[in-house]
Rosetta silent file (secondary structure, phi, psi, omega in degrees, C-alpha in Angstrom):
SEQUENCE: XXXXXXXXXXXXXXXXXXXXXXXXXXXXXXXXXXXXXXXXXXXXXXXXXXXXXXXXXXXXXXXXXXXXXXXXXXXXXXXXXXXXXXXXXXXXXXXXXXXXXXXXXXXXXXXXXXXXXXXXXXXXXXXXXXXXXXXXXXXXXXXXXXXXXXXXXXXXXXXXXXXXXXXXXXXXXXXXXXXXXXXXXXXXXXXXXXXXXXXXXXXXXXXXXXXXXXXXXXXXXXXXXXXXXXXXXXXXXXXXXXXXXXXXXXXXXXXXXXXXXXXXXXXXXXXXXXXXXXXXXXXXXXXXXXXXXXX
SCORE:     score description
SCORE:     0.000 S_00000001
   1 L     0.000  154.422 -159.124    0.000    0.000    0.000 S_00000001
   2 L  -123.785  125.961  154.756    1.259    3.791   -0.933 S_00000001
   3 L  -137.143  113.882 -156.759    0.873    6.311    1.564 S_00000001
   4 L   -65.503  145.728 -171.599    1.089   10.040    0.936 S_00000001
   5 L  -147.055  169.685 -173.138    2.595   11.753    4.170 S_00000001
   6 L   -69.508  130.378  170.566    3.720   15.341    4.869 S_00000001
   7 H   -30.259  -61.626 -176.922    7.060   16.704    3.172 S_00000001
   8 H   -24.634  -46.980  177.289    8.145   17.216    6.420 S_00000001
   9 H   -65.757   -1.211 -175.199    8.750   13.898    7.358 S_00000001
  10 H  -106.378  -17.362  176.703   11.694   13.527    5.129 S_00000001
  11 H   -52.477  119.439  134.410   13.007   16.925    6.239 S_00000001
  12 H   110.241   21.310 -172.093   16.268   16.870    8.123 S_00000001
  13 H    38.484   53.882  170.911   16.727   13.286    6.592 S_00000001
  14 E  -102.410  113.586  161.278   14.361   11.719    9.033 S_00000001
  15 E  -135.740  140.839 -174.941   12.145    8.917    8.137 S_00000001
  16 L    86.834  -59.223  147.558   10.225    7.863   10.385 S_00000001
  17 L   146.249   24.387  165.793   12.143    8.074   13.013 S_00000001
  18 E  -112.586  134.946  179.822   15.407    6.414   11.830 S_00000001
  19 E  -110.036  136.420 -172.545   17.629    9.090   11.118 S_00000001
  20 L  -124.900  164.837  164.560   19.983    8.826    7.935 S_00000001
  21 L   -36.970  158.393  144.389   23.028   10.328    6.136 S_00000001
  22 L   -40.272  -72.648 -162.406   21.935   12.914    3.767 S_00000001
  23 L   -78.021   -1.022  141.462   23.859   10.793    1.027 S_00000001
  24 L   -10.046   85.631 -172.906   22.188    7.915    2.114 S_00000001
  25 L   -31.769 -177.601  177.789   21.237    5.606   -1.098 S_00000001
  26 L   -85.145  -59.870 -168.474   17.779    5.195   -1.996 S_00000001
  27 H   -29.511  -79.337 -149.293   17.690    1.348   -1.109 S_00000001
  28 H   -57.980  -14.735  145.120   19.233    1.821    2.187 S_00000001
  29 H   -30.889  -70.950 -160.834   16.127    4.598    2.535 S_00000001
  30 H   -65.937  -58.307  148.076   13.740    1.980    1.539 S_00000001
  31 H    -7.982  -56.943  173.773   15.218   -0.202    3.844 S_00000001
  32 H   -54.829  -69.170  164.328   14.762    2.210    6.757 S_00000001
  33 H   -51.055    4.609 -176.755   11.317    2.836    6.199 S_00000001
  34 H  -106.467  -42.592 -136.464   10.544   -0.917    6.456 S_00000001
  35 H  -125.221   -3.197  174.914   12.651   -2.063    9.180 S_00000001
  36 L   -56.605  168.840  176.448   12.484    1.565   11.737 S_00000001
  37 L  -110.664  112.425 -176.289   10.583    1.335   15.020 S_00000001
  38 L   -86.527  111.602 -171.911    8.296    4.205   14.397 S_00000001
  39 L  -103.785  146.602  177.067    7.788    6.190   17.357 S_00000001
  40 H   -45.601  -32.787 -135.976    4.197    8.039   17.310 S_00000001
  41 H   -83.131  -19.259  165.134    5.479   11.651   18.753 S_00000001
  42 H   -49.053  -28.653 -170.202    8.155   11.192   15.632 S_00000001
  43 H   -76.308  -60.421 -153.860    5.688   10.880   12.904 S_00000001
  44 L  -113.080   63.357  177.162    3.599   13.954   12.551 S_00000001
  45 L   -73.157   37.032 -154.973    5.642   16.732   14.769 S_00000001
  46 L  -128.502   -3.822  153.680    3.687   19.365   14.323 S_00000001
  47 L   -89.935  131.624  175.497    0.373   17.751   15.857 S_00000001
  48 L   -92.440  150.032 -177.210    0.466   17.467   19.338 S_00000001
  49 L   -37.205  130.113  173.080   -0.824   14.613   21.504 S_00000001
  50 L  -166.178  128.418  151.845   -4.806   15.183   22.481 S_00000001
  51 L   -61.048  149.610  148.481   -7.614   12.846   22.707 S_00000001
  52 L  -103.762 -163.792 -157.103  -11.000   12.835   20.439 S_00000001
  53 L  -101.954  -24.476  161.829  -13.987   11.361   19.547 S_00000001
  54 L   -13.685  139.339  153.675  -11.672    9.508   16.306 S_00000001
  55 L   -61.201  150.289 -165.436  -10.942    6.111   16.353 S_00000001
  56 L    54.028   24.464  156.305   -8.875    4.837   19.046 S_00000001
  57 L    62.923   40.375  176.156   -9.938    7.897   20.762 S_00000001
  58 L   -96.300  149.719  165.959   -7.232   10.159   18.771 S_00000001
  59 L  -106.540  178.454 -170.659   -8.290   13.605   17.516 S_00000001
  60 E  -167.120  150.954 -170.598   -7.321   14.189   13.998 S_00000001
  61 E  -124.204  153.761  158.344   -6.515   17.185   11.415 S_00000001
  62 E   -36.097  112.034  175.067   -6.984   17.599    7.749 S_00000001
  63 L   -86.060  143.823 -162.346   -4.286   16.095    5.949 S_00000001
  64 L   -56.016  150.871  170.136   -2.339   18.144    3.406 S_00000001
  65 L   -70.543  145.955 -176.411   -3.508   16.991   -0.577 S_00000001
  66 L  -175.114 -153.721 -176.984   -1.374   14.638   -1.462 S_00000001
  67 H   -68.861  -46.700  161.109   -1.549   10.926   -2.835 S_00000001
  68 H   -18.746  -74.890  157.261   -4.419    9.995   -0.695 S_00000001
  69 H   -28.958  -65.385  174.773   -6.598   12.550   -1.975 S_00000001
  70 H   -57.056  -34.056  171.901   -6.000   11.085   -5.504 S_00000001
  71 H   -68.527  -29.801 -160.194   -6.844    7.519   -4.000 S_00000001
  72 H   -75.548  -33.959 -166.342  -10.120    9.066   -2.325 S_00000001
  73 H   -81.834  -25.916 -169.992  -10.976   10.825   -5.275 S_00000001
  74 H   -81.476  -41.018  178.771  -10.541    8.036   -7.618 S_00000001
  75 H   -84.767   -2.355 -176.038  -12.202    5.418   -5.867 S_00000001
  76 H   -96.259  -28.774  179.587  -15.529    7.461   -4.865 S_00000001
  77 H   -86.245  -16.416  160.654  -15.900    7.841   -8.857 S_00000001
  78 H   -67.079  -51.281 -169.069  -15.564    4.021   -9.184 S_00000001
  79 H   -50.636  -62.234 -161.336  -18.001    3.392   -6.435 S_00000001
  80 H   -43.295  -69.365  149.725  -20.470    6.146   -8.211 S_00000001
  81 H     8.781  -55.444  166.927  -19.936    4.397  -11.263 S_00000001
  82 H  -116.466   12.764  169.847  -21.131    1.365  -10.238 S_00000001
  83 L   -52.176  -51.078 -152.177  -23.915    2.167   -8.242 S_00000001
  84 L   -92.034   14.863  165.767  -26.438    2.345  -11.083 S_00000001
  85 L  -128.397   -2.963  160.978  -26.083   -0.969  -11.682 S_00000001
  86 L   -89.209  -31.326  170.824  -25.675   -2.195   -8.530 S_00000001
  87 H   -64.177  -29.691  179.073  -28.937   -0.293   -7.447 S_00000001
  88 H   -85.039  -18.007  175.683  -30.740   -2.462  -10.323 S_00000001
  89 H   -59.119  -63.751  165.646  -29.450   -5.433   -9.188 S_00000001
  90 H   -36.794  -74.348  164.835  -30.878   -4.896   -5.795 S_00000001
  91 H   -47.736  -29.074 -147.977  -34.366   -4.391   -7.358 S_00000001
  92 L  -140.171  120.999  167.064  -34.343   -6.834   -9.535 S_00000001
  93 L   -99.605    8.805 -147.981  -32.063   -9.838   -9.391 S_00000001
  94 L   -95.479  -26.708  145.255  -32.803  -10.987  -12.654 S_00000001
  95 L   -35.389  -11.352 -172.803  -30.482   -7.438  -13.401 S_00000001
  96 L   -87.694  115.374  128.841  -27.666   -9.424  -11.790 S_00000001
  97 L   -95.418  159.236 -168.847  -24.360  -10.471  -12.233 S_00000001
  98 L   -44.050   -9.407  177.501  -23.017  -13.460  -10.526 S_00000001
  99 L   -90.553  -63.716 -172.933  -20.486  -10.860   -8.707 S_00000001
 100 H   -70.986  -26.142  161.819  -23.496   -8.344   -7.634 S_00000001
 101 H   -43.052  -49.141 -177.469  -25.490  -10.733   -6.920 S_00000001
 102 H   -83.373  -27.225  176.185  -23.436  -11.899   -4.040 S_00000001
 103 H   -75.711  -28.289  163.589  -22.229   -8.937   -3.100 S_00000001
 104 H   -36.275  -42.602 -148.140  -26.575   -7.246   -3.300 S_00000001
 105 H   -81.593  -21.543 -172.290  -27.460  -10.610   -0.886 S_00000001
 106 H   -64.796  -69.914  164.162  -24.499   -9.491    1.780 S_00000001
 107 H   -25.855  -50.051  178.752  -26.207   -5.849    1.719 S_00000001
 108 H   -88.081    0.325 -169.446  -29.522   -6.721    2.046 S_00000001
 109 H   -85.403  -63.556 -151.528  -28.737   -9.419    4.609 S_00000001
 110 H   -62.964  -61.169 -179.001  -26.637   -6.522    6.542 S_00000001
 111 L   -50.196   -3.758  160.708  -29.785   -4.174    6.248 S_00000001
 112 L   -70.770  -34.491 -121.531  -31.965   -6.547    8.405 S_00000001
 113 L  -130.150  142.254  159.857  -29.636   -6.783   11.074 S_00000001
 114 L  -109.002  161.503  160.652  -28.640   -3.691   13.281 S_00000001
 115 H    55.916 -115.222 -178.037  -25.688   -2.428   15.466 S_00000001
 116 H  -100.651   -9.862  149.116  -22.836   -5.100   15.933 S_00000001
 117 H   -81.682   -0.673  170.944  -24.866   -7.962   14.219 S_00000001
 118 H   -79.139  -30.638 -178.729  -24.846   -5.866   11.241 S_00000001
 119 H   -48.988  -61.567 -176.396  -20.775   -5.142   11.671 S_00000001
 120 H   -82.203    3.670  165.212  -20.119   -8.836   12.162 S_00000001
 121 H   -90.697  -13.941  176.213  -22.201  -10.073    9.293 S_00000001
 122 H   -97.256  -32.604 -161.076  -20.462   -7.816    6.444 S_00000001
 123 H   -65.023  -73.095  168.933  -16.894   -8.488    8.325 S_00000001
 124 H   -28.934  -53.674 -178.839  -17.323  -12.209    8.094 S_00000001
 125 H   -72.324  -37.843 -172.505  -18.798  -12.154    4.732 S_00000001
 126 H   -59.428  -54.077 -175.113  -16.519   -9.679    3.165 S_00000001
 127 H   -60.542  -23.713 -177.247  -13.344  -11.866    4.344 S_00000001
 128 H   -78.144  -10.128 -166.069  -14.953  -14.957    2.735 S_00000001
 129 L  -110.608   29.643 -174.084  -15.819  -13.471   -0.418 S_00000001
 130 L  -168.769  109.559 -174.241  -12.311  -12.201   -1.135 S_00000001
 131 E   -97.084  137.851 -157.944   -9.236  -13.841   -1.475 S_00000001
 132 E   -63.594  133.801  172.054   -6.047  -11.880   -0.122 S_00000001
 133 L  -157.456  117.920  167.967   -3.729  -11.062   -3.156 S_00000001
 134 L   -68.941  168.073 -165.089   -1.520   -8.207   -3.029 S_00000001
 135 H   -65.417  -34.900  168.557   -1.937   -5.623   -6.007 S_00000001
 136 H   -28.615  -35.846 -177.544    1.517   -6.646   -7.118 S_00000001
 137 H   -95.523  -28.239 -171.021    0.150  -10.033   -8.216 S_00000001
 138 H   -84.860  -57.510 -175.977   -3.121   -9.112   -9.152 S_00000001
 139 L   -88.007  -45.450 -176.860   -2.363   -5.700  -11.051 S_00000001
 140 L    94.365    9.228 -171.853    1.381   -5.819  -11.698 S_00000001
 141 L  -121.470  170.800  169.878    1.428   -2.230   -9.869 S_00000001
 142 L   -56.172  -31.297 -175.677    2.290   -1.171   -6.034 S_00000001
 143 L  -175.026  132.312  174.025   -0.927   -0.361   -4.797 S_00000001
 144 L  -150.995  129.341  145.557   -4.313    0.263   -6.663 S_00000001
 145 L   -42.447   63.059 -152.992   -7.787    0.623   -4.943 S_00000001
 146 L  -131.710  142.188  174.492  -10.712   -1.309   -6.057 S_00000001
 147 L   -45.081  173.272 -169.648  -14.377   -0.782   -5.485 S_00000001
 148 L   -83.263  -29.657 -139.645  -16.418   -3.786   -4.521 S_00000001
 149 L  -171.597  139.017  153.084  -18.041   -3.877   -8.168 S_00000001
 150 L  -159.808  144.832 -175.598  -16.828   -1.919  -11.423 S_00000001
 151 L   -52.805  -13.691  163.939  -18.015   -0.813  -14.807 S_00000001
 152 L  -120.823   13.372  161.400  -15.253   -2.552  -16.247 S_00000001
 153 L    89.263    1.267 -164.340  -15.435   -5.547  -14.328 S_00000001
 154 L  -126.194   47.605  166.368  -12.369   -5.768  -12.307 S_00000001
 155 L  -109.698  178.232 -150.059  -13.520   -5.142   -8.918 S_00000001
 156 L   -79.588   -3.482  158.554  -12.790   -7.111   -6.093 S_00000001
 157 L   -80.244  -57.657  165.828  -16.159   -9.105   -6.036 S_00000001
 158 L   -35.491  -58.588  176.126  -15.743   -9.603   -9.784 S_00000001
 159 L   -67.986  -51.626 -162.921  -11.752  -10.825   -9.354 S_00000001
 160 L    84.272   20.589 -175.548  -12.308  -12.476   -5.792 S_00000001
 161 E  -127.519  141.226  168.089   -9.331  -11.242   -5.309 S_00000001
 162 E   178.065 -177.150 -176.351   -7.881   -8.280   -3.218 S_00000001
 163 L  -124.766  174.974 -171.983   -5.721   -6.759   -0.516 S_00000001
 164 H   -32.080  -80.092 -147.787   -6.396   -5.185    2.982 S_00000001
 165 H   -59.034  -22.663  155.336   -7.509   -1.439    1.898 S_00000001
 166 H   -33.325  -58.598 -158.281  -10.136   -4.018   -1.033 S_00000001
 167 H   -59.965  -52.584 -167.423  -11.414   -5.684    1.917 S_00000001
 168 H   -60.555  -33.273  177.621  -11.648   -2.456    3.824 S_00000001
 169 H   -74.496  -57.460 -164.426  -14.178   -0.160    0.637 S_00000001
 170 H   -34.302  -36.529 -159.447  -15.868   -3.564    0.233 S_00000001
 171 H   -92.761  -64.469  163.800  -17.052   -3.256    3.946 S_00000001
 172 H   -44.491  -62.698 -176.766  -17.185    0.451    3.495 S_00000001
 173 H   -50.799  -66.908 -177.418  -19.730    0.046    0.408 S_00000001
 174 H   -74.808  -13.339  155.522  -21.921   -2.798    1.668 S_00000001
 175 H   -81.390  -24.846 -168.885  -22.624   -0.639    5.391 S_00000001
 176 H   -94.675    8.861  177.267  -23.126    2.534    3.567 S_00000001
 177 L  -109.195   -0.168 -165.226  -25.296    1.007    1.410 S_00000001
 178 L   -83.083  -46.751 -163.692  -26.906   -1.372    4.379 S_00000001
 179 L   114.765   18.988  152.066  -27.896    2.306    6.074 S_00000001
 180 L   -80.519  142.755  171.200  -25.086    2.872    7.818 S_00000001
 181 L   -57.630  131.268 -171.377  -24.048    6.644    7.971 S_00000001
 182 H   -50.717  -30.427 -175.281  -21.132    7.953    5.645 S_00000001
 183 H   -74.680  -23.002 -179.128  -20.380   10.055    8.658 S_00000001
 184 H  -100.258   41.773 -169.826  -19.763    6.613   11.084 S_00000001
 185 E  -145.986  126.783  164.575  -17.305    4.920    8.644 S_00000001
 186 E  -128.035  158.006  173.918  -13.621    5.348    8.201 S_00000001
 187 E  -101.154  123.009 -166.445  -11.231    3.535    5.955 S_00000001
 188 E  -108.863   92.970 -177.150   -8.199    3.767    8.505 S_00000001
 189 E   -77.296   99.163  160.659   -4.150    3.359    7.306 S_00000001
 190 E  -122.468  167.947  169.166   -2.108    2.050   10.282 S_00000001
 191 E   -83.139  100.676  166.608    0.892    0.609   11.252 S_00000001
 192 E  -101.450  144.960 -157.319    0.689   -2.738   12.878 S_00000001
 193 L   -85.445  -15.158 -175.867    3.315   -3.283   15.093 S_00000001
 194 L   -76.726  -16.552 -163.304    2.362   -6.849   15.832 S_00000001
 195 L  -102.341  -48.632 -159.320    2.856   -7.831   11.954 S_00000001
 196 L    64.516   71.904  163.947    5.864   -5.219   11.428 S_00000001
 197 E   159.879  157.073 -155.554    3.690   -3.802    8.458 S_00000001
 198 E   -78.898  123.601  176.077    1.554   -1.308    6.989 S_00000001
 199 L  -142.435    7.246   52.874   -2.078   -1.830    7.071 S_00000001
 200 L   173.297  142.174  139.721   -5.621   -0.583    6.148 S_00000001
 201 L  -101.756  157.417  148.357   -9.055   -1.673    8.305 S_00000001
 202 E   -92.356  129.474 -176.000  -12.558   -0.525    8.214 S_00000001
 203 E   -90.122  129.932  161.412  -13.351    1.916   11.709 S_00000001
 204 E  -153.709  128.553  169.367  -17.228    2.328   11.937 S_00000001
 205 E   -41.805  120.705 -172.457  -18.801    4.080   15.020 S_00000001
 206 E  -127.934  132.721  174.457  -21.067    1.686   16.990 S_00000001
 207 L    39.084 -115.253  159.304  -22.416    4.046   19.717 S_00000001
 208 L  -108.619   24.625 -168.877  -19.654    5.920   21.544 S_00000001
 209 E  -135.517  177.142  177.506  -16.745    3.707   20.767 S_00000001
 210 E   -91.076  133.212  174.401  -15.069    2.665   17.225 S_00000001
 211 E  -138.038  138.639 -178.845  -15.206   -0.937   16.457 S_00000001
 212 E   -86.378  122.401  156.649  -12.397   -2.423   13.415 S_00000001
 213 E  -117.520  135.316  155.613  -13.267   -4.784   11.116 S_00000001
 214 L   -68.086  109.210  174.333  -10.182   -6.551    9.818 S_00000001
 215 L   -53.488  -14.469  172.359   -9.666   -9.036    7.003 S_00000001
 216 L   -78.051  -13.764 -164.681   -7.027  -10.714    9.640 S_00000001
 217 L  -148.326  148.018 -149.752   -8.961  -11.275   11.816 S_00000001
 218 L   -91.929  -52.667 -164.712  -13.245  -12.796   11.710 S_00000001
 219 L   -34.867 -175.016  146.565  -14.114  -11.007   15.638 S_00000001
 220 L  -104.737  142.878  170.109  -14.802   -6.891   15.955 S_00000001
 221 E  -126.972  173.968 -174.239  -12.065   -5.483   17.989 S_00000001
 222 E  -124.491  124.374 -152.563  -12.526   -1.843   19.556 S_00000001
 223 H   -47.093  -49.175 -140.608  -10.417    0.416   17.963 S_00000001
 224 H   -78.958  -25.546 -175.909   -8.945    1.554   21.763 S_00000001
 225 H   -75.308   -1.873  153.507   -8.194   -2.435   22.579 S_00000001
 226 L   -56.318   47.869 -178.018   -6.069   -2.493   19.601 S_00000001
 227 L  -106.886   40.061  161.003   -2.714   -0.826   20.633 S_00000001
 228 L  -112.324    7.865   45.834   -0.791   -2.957   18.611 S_00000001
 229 E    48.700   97.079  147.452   -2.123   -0.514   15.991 S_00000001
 230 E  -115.474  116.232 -151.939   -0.616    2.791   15.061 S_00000001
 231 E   -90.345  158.994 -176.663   -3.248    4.628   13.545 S_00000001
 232 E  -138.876  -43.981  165.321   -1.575    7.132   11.016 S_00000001
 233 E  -147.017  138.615 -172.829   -5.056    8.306    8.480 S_00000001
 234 E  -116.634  111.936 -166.995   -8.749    7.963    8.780 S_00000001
 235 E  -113.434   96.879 -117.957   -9.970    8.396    4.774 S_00000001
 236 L  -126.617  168.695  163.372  -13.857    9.451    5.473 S_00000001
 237 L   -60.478  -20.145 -164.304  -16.343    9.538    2.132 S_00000001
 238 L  -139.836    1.166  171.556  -15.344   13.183    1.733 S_00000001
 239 L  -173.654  166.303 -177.710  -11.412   14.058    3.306 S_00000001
 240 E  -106.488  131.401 -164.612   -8.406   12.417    4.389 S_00000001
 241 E  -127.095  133.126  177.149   -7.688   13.049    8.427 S_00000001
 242 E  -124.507  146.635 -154.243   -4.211   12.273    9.821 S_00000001
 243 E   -84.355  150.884 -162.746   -3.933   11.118   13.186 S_00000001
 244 L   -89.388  167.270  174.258   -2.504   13.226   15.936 S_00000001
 245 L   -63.171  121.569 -162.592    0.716   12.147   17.930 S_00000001
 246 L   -69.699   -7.318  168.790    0.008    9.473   20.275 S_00000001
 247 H    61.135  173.210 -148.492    2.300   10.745   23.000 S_00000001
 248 H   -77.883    1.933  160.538    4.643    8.331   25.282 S_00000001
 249 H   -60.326  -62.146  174.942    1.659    6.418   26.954 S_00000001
 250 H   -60.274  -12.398 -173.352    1.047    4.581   23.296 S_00000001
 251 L   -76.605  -37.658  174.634    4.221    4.539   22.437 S_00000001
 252 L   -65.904  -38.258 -176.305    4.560    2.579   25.481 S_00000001
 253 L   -98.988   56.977 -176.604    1.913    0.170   24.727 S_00000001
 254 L   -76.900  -23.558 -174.172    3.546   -1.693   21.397 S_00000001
 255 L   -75.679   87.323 -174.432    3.296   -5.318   22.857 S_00000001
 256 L  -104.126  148.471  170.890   -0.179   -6.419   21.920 S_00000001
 257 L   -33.058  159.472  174.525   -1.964   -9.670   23.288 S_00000001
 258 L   -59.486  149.592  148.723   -1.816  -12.713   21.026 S_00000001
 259 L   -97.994  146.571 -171.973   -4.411  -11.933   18.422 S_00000001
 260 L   -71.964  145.567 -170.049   -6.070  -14.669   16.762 S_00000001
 261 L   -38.756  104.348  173.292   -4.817  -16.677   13.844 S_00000001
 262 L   -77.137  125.907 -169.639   -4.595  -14.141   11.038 S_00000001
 263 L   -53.070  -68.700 -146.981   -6.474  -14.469    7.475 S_00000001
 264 L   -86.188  118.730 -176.959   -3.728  -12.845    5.341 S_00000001
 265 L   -91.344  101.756 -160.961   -0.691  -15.023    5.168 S_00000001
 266 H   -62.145  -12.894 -150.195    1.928  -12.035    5.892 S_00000001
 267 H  -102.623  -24.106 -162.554    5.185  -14.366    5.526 S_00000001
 268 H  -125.705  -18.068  174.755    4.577  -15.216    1.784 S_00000001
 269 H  -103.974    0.550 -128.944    2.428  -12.404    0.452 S_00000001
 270 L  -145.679  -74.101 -160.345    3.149   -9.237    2.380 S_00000001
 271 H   -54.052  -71.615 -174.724    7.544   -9.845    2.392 S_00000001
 272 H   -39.755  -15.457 -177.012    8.427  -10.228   -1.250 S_00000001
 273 H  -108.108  -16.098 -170.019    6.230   -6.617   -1.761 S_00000001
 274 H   -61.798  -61.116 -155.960    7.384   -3.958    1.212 S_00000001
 275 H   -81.188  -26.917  135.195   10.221   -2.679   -0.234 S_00000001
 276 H   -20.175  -73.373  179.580    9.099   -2.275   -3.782 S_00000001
 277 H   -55.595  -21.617  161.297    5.880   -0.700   -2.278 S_00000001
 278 H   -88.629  -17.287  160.515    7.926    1.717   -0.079 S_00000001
 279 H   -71.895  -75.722 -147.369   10.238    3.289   -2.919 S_00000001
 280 H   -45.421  -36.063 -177.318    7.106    4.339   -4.446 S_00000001
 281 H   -70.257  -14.838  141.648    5.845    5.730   -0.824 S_00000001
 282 L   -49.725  -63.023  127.387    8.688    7.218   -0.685 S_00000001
 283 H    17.268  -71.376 -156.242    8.055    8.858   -4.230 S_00000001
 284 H   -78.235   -8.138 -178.639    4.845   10.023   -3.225 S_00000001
 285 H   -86.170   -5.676 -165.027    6.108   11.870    0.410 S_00000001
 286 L  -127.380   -1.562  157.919    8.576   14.277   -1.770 S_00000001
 287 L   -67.660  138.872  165.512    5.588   14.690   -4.962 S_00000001
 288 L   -91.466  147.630 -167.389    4.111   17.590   -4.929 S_00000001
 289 L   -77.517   21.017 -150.132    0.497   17.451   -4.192 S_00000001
 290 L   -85.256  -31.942  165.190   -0.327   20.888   -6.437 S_00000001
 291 L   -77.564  -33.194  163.736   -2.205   18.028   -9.010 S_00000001
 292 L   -24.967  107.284 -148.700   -3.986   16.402   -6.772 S_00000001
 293 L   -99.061  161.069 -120.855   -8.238   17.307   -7.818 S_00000001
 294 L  -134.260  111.594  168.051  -10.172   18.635   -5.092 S_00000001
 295 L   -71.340    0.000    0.000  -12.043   16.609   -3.245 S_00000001
């Protein structure tokens, strides 16, 4: 996955919080950014620690335009896209292909059901109906986004195939189309520290607390019991949010509980792609965001 971050973090040859030579190769860059211990108050310094109402009970600021932006903007016109034939499906099933169909029965299933049996019936179903493939294998590129459904056929119901931030719109798509509000759903870009790798969830508000659903893992976990988790951006239907600095309690709490037997097998699909996917992320923290179309 590609993640656009603030010039800043490269300033003063920092990334991350491993500090390098100026003349520092690119590799031994890429290298950094994979294998650093990332301390929160290092990442962003120009937010200071404060709780919200955010997942994992973080406040959060507008993040600068950047590569994000371009995913958010790109992938809300794919959704749109395929709506009007996903909406006929729904009416009609005889309007149906074998891809909307299954993804139509998970929606209207989820729309019976309220509150945390609606959460855990699209979490479960989403991870079953999608098999983990990074975009490398599937696409031949670093990182690409794809809707649950698309007008040219190659979305991640359609393939069966995808990677965390798939799993994570898919989830997004079939709650906001269930009747959950656009306003209680985030697509969220953390670190997990438990993996040692970069990773994308869906956040959705259940009452006053956040609850994640993960393709690793079938439960709901609540975003605050998660502090193996570094939340970094919360990507909303309408802006990109970056999370404020977690200050030296979280920083303190990197050691997370065993967590249950994870769905994505990280040792054979996840290693052969970080550093390839981090020069481009590198790439994209020193582009300027001046192209980037307005969300």
């Amino acid at each position: 996955m590609q993640f656009g971050l603030l010039k800043a973090l490269l300033s003063g040859s920092i990334v991350f919080g491993a500090v390098l030579p100026v003349a520092a190769t690119a590799a031994e860059r890429d290298l950094a950014t994979v294998t650093a211990s990332i301390a929160p108050t290092e990442f962003i310094e120009t937010i200071p620690p404060q709780a919200g109402s955010e997942p994992f009970g973080r406040a959060t600021v507008r993040a600068p335009r950047g590569a994000l932006w371009t995913k958010l903007a790109q992938i809300t016109a794919d959704i749109q896209a395929a709506k009007p034939a996903l909406d006929r499906c729904r009416a009609d099933r005889q309007h149906c292909t074998e891809a909307a169909s299954r993804f139509a029965d998970i929606i209207d299933q989820a729309a019976q059901r309220h509150d945390r049996a609606r959460l855990e019936l699209v979490n479960k179903r989403i991870n079953a109906a999608i098999d983990y493939t990074t975009d490398q294998q599937q696409w031949h590129v670093a990182d690409r986004w794809s809707p649950p459904l698309s007008d040219t056929a190659d979305g991640s119901f359609e393939s069966g195939k995808g990677d965390c931030e798939d799993f994570a719109i898919a989830k997004f798509v079939a709650l906001r189309e269930a009747g959950t509000p656009a306003a209680d759903l985030r697509v969220l870009i953390v670190r997990d520290r438990s993996a040692g790798d970069y990773h994308a969830v869906l956040g959705v508000r259940l009452g006053g607390s956040w609850m994640l659903l993960d393709n690793r893992v079938s439960r709901l976990v609540e975003s605050t019991d998660a502090t193996y988790f570094q939340p970094l951006f919360a990507v909303s239907s309408v802006d990109v949010s970056a999370f404020s600095a977690g200050g030296r309690q979280l920083a303190a709490r990197v050691a997370p509980p065993p967590h249950p037997a994870r769905q994505e097998p990280l040792a054979t699909t996840e290693a052969g792609t970080i550093l390839t996917r981090f020069h481009n992320f590198a790439g994209l923290i020193t582009s300027s965001p001046r192209n980037s179309p307005q969300v």
